[in-house]
VEXDREN-2710 file (C-alpha; in Angstrom, 1 decimal):
% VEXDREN-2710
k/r/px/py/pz
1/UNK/0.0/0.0/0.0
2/UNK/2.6/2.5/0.9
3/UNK/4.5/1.3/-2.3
4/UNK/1.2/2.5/-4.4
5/UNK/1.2/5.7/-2.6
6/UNK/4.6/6.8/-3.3
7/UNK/3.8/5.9/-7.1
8/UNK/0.6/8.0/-7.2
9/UNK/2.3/10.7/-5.3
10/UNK/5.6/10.6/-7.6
11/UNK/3.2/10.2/-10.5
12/UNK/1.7/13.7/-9.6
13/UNK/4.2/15.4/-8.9
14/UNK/5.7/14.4/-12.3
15/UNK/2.4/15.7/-14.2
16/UNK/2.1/18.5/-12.0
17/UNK/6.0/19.6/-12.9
18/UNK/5.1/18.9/-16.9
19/UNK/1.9/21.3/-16.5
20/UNK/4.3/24.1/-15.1
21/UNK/6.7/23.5/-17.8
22/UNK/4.4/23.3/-20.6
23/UNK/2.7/26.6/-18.9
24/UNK/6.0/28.3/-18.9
25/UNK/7.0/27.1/-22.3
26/UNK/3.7/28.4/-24.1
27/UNK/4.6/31.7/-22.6
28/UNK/8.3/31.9/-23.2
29/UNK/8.7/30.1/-26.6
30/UNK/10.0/32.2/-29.5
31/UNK/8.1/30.6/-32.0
32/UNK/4.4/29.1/-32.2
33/UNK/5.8/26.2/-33.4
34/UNK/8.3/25.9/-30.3
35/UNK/5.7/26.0/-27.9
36/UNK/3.3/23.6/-29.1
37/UNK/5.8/20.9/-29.5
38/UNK/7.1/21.7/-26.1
39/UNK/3.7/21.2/-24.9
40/UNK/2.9/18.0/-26.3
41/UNK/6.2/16.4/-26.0
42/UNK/5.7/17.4/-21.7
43/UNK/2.2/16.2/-21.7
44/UNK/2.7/13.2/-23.5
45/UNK/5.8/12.3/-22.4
46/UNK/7.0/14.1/-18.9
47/UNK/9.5/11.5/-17.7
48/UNK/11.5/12.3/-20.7
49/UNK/10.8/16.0/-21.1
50/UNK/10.6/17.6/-18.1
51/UNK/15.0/17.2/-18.2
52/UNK/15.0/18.0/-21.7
53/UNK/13.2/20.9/-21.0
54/UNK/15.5/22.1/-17.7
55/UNK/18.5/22.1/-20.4
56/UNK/17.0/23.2/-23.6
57/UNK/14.0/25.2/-23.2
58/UNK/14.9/28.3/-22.0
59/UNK/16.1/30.2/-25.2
60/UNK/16.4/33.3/-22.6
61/UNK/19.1/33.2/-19.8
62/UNK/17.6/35.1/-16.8
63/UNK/20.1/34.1/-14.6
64/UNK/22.7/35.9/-16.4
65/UNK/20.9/38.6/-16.9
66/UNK/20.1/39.2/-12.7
67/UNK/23.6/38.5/-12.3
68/UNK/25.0/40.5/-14.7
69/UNK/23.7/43.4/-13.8
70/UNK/26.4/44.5/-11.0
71/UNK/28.7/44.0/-14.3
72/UNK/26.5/46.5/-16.7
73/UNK/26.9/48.8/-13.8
74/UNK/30.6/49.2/-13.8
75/UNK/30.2/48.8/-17.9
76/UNK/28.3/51.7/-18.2
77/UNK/30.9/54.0/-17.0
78/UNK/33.6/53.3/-19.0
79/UNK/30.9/53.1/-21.9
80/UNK/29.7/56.6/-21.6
81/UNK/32.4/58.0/-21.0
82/UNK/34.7/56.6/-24.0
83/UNK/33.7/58.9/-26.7
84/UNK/34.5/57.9/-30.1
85/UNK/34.9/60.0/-33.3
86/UNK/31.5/60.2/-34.9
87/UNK/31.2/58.0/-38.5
88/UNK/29.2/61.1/-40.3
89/UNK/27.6/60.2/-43.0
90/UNK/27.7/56.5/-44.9
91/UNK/26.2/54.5/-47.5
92/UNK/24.0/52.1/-45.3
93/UNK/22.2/53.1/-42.7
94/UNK/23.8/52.2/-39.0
95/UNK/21.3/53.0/-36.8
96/UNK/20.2/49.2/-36.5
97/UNK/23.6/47.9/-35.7
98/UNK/24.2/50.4/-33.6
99/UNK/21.0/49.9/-31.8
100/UNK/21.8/46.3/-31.3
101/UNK/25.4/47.0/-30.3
102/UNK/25.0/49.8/-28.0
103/UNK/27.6/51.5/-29.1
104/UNK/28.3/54.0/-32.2
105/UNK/29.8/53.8/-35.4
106/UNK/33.6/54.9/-35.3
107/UNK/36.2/56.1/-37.4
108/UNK/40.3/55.7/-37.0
109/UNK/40.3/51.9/-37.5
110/UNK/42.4/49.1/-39.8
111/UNK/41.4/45.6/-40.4
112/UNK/43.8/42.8/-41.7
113/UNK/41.9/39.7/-43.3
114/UNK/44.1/36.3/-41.8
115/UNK/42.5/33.3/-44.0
116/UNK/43.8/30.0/-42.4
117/UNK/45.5/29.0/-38.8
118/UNK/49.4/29.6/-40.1
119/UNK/48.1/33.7/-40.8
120/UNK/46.2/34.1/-37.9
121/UNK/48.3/32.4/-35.0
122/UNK/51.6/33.9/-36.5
123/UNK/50.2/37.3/-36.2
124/UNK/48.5/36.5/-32.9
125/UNK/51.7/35.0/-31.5
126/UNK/53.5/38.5/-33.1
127/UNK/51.2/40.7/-30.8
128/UNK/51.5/38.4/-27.6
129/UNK/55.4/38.4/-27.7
130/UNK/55.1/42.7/-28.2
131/UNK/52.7/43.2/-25.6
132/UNK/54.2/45.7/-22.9
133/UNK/51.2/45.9/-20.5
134/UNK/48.5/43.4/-20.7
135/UNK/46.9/40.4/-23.0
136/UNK/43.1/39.8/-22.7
137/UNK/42.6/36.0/-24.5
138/UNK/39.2/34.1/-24.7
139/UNK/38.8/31.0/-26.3
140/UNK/35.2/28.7/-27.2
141/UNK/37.9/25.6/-27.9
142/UNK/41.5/25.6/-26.6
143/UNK/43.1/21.6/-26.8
144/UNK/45.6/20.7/-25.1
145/UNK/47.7/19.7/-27.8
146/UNK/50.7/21.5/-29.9
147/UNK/49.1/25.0/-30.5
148/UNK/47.4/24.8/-27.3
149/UNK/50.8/24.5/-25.6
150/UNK/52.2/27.0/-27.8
151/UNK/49.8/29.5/-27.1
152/UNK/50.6/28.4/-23.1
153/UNK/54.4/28.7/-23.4
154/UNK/53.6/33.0/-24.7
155/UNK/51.7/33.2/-21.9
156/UNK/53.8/32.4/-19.6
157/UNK/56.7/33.8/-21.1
158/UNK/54.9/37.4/-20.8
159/UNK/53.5/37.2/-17.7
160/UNK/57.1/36.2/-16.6
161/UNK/58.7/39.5/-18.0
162/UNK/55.4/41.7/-16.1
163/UNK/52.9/41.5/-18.7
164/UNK/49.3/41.3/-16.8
165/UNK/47.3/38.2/-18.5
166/UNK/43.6/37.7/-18.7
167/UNK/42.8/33.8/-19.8
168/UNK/39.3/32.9/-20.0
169/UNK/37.7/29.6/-22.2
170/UNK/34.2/28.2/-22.5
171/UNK/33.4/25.0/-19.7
172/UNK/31.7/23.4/-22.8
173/UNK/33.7/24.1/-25.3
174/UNK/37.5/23.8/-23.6
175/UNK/35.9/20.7/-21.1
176/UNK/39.4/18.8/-22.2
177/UNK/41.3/21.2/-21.0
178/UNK/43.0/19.0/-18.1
179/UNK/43.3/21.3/-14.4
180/UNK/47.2/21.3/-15.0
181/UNK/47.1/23.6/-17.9
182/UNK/45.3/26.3/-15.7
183/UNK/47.9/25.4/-12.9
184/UNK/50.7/26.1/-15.0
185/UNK/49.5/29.6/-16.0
186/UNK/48.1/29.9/-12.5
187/UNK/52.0/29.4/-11.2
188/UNK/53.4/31.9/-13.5
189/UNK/50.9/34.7/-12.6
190/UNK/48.4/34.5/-15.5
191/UNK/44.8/35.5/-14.5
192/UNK/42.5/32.5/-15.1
193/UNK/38.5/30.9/-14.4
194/UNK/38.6/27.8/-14.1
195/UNK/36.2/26.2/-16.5
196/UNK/34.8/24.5/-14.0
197/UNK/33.5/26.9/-11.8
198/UNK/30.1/27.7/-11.5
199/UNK/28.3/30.8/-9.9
200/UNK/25.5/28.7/-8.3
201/UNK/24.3/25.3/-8.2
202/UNK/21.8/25.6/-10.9
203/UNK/24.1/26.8/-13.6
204/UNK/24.8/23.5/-14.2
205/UNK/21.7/23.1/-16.3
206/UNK/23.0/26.2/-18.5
207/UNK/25.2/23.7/-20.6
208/UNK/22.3/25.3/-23.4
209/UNK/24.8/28.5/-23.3
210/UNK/28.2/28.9/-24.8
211/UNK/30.2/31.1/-24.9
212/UNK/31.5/31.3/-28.9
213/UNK/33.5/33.9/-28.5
214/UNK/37.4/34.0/-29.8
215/UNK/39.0/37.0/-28.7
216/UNK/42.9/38.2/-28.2
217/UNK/43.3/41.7/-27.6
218/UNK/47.1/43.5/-26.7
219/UNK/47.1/46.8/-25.1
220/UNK/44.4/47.7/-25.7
221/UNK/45.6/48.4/-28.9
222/UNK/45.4/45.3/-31.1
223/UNK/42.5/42.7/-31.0
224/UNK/42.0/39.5/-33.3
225/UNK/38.2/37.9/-33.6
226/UNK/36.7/36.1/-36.3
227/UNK/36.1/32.1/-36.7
228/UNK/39.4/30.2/-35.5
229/UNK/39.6/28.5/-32.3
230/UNK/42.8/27.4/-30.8
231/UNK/43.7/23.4/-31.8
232/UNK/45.8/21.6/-34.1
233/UNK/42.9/21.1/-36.9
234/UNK/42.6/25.0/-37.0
235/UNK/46.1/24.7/-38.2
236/UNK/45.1/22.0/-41.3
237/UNK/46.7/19.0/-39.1
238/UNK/43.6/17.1/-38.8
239/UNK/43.3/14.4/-42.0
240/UNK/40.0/14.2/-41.5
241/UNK/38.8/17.9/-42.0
242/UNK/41.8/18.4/-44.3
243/UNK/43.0/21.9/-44.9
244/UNK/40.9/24.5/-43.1
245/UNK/39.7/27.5/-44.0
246/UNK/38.7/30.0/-41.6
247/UNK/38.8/33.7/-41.3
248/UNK/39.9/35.6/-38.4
249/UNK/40.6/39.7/-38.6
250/UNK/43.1/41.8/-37.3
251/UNK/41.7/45.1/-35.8
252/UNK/43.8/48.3/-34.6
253/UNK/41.7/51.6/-33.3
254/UNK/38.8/52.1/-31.0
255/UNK/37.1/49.3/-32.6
256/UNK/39.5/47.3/-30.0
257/UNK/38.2/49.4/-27.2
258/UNK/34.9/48.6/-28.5
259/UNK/35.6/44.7/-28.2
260/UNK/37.7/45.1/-24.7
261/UNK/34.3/45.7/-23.4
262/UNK/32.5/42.7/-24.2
263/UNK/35.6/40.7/-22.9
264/UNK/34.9/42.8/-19.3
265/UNK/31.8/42.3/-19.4
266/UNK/32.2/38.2/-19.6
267/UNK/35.6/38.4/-17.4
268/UNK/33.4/40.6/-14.7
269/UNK/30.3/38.1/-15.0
270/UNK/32.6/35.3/-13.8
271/UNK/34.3/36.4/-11.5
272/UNK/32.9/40.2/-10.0
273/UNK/36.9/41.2/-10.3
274/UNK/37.0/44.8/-11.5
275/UNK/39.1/44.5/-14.4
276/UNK/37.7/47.6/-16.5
277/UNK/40.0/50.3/-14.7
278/UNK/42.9/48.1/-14.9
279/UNK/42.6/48.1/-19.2
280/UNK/43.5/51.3/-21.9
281/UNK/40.5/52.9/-23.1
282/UNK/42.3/55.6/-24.9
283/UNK/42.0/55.2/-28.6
284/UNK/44.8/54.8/-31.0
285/UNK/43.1/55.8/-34.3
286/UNK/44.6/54.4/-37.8
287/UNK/45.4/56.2/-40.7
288/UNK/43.5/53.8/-42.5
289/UNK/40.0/55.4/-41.1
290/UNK/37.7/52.5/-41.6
291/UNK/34.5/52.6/-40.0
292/UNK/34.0/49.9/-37.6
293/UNK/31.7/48.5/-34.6
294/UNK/31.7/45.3/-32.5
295/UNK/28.3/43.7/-32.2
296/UNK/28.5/41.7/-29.1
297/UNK/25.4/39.3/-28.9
298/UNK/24.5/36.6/-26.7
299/UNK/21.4/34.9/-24.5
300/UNK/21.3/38.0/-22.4
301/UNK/19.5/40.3/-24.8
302/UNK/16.2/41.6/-24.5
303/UNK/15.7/40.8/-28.7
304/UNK/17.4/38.1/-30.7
305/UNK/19.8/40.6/-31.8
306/UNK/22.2/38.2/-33.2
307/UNK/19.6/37.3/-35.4
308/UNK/18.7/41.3/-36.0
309/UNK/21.8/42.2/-37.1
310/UNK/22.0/39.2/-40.0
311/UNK/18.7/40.9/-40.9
312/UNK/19.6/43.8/-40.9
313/UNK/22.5/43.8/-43.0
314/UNK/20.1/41.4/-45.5
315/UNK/17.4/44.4/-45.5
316/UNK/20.3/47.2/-46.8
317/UNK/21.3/45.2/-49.5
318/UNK/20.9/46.4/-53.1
319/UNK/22.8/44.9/-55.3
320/UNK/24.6/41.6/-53.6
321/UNK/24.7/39.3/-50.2
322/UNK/27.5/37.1/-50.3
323/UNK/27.8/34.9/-47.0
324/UNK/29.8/32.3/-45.6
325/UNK/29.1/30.0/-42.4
326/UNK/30.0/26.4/-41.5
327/UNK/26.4/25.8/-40.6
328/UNK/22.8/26.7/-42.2
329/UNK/19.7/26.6/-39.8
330/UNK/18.0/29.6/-39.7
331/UNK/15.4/31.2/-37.8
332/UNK/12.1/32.3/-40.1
333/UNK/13.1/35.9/-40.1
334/UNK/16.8/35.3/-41.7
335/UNK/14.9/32.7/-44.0
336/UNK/12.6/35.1/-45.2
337/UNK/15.4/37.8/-46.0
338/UNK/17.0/35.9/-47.8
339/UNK/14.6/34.7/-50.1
340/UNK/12.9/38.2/-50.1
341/UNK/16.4/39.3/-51.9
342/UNK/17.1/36.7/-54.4
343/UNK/13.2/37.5/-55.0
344/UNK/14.2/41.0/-55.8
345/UNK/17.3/40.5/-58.0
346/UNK/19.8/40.6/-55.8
347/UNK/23.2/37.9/-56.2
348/UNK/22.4/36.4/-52.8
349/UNK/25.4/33.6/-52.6
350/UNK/25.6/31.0/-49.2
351/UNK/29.2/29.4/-49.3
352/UNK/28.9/26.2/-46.8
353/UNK/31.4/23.4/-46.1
354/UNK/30.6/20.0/-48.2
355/UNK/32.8/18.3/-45.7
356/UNK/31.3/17.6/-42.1
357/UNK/32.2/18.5/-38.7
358/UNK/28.8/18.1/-36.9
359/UNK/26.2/16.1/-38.6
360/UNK/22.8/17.3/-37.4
361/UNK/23.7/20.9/-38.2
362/UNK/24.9/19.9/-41.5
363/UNK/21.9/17.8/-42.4
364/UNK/19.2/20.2/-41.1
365/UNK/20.6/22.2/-43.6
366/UNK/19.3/20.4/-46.8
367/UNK/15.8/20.9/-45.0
368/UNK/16.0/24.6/-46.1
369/UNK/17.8/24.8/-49.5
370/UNK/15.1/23.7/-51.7
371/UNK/13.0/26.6/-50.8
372/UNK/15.9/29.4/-51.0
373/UNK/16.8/27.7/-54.3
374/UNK/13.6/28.0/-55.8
375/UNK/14.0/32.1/-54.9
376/UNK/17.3/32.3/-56.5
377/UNK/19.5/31.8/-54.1
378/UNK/23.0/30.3/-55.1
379/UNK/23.8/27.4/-52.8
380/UNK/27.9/26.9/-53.0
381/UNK/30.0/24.0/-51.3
382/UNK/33.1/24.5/-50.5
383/UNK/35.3/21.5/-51.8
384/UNK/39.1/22.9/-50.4
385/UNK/38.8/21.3/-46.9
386/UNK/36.3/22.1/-44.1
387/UNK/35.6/25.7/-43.8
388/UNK/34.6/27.3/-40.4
389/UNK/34.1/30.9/-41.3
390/UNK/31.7/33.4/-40.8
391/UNK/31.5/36.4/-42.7
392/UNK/29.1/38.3/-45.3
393/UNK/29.9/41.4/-47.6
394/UNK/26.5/43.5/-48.4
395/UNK/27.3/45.6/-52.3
396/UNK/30.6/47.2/-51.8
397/UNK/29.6/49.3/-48.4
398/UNK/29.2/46.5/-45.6
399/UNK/31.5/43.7/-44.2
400/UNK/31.3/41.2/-41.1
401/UNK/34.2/39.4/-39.6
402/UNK/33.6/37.5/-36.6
403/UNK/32.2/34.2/-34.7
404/UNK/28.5/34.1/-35.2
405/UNK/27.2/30.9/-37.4
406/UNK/23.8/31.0/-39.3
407/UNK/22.2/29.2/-36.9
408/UNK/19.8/29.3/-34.1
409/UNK/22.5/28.9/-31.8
410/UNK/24.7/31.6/-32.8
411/UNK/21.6/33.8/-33.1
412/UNK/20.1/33.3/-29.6
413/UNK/21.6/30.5/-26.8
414/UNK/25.8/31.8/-27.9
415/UNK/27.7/34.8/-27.2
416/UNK/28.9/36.1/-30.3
417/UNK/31.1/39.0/-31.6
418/UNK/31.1/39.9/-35.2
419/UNK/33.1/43.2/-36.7
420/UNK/31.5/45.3/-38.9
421/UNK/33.2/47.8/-41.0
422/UNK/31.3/50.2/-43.2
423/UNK/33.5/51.3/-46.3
424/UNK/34.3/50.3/-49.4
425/UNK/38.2/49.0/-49.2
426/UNK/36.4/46.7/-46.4
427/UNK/33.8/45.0/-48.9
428/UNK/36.3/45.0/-51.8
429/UNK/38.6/43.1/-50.0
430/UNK/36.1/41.1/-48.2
431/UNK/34.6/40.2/-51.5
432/UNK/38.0/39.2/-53.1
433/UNK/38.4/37.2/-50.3
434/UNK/34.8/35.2/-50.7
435/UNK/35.3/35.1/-54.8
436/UNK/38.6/33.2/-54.2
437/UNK/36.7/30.6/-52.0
438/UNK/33.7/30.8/-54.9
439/UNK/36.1/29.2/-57.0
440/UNK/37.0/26.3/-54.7
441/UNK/33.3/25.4/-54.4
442/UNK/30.6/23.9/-56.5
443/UNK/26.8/25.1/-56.8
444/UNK/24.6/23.1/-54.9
445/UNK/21.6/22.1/-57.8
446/UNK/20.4/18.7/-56.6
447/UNK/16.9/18.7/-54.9
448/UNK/16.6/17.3/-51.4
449/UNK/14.5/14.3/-53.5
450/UNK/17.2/13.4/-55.2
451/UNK/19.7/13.4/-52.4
452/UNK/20.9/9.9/-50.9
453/UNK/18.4/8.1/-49.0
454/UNK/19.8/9.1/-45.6
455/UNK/19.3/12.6/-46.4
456/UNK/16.0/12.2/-47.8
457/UNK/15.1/10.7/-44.9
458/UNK/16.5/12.7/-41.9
459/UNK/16.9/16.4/-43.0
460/UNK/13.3/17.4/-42.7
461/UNK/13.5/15.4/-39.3
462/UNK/17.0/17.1/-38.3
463/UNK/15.0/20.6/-38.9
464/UNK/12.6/19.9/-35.9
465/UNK/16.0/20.6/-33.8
466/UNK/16.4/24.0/-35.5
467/UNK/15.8/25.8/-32.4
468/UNK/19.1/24.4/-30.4
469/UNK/21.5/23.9/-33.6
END
């Protein structure tokens, strides 16, 4: 008897649990879609959902946003009172991206395009081995292996001559990181969270969030973002990928002031340390004068504004969207764009990797190319290796650098940075950079019913996980 009333008991708790979720996920979902199948798959199914649903239903992270607010405090200082040089006047209209950033528009910037791992880490290792005062690094993936150690080995070296370090990497995506690789930076005076570590109990259930961003800055003069993490198949070691192609960019001006505060802002969120007085916010403009801004996006947003600023740079198109991303699964609004300019006339181009990394993202994919197809948009795989970068060039008056994917998770569970730059020397070079990769690639014309059977079968059902790939 008391064996049937623990089951009955258990059994209501359980349905009354799945009630509350399915309550809270009509309410919270971002799409109609989302909620109902949230709802049915609790009802029906509550045993199975309810931890689904503790992990991957919250597309919103209100803890961060409650605790991050002692950080937006001591933000908002340095914010308001670094004044950049206004833009003036240019051919697309910023108020959107500014909007979304927060921040303005500014002039007295350079950017260097660095297309593979030998580029980017010679350049970064350049800057770490120059720095005089500080080094702010932040990794999504950092292995343990030969670069990994490399990049260890400058760290040390210039906290060892006085050089202040900041190292920071994602608990998800750096997990194999083993302890002894934060000791030995630990030991030689480098600032370091331990992956690990987490702010409360309940954080452990935000394994949903990532933290995507990959961000060296020296100085406070130069900073590096864009699409390469830090492991031997960045550098084309891995025979499986093959060579990899990647983009990361090279900034110099307030644009790197711009980006040393979405690094505070994640460095302060974990650990409360006030690091924003101890960092240069004096601008060094270039002589180059590019316009620039750092979107920095992620979970705690009021909007999807990750997704908002794809859109928006779609919507001031005329003439040409050219985009490149390791992963296609949009939300509806990005969708839409992009059919809504290859409707129009536009030479709307998506370059995606034929060679796999992650197979659900890469398979949802084929769920959505029929459609943008049928609209005029030019499906291209890239056949020179895996590529892993993301970046777009709108006519010849907009380009993006940076880490966000075109994917729901990028747009809404990641923290992202992308780097904008608003001129034509930007685009041009940008765009010669894309055409290059054009010609390694071949147009995607097969329907997904004349696709092998396996993806016939299972991209239309890999689509139903849109909302966490």
């Amino acid at each position: 008897m008391f064996w049937i009333v623990l089951s009955s008991a258990a059994l209501a708790i359980t349905w009354t649990a799945a009630g509350l979720a399915a309550l809270s996920a009509a309410r919270t979902a971002r799409t109609p879609q989302g909620a109902i199948g949230w709802v049915v798959f609790l009802l029906s199914a509550p045993v199975a959902a309810l931890p689904a649903y503790l992990v991957f239903g919250h597309h919103r992270f209100k803890g961060y946003w409650r605790a991050r607010r002692d950080a937006q405090l001591a933000v908002t200082a340095f914010r308001n009172s670094t004044r950049f040089e206004g833009a003036g006047t240019l051919a697309v209209n910023t108020a959107p991206f500014e909007a979304i950033a927060g921040l303005a528009v500014c002039r007295g910037n350079s950017m260097t395009l660095l297309v593979n791992g030998s580029e980017t880490f010679s350049s970064i290792f350049q800057a770490i081995e120059n720095a005089q005062e500080y080094i702010l690094i932040q990794y999504y993936i950092l292995r343990p292996d030969d670069l990994g150690k490399q990049i260890q080995a400058r760290l040390i070296a210039a906290a060892e001559r006085g050089v202040t370090v900041w190292f920071m990497v994602d608990s998800i995506g750096s997990r194999h990181l083993p302890l002894s690789y934060f000791r030995a930076l630990e030991t030689a005076g480098v600032n370091t969270i331990d992956p690990a570590a987490r702010r409360a109990p309940w954080q452990r259930l935000r394994i949903n969030f990532r933290n995507h961003r990959k961000t060296v800055i020296v100085d406070g003069r130069i900073g590096f973002t864009g699409g390469l993490n830090a492991g031997d198949e960045y550098m084309g070691l891995n025979p499986a990928f093959g060579p990899w192609r990647d983009t990361q960019v090279r900034l110099t001006g307030p644009v790197v002031q711009q980006l040393q505060l979405a690094f505070a802002e994640d460095w302060h969120w974990r650990t409360l340390e006030p690091v924003l007085e101890l960092l240069n916010w004096e601008a060094q403009p270039s002589p180059q004068d590019r316009p620039g801004l750092i979107v920095a996006t992620g979970p705690g947003d009021n909007t999807g504004n990750c997704s908002m600023m794809f859109f928006s740079a779609i919507a001031a198109a005329k003439e040409r969207i050219w985009m490149a991303s390791p992963y296609f699964v949009p939300d509806q609004d990005v969708y839409a764009a992009l059919k809504h300019a290859a409707l129009s006339g536009l030479d709307v181009r998506l370059l995606l990797p034929e060679t796999i990394d992650h197979y659900l993202p890469w398979l949802a994919g084929f769920a959505f190319f029929d459609e943008l197809r049928a609209a005029g948009v030019k499906i291209l795989r890239y056949q020179g290796g895996f590529m892993h970068q993301k970046c777009f060039v709108i006519d010849d008056t907009l380009a993006g650098i940076g880490t966000a994917n075109l994917d729901n998770r990028s747009f809404r569970l990641n923290f992202e940075t992308m780097a904008l730059f608003f001129d034509k020397l930007s685009a041009a070079e940008t765009a010669e950079m894309l055409s290059r990769d054009f010609q390694r690639a071949t147009e995607l014309t097969i329907p997904l019913d004349r696709q092998k059977l396996p993806v016939r079968l299972f991209a239309p059902v890999a689509r139903l996980l849109a909302p966490v790939l």
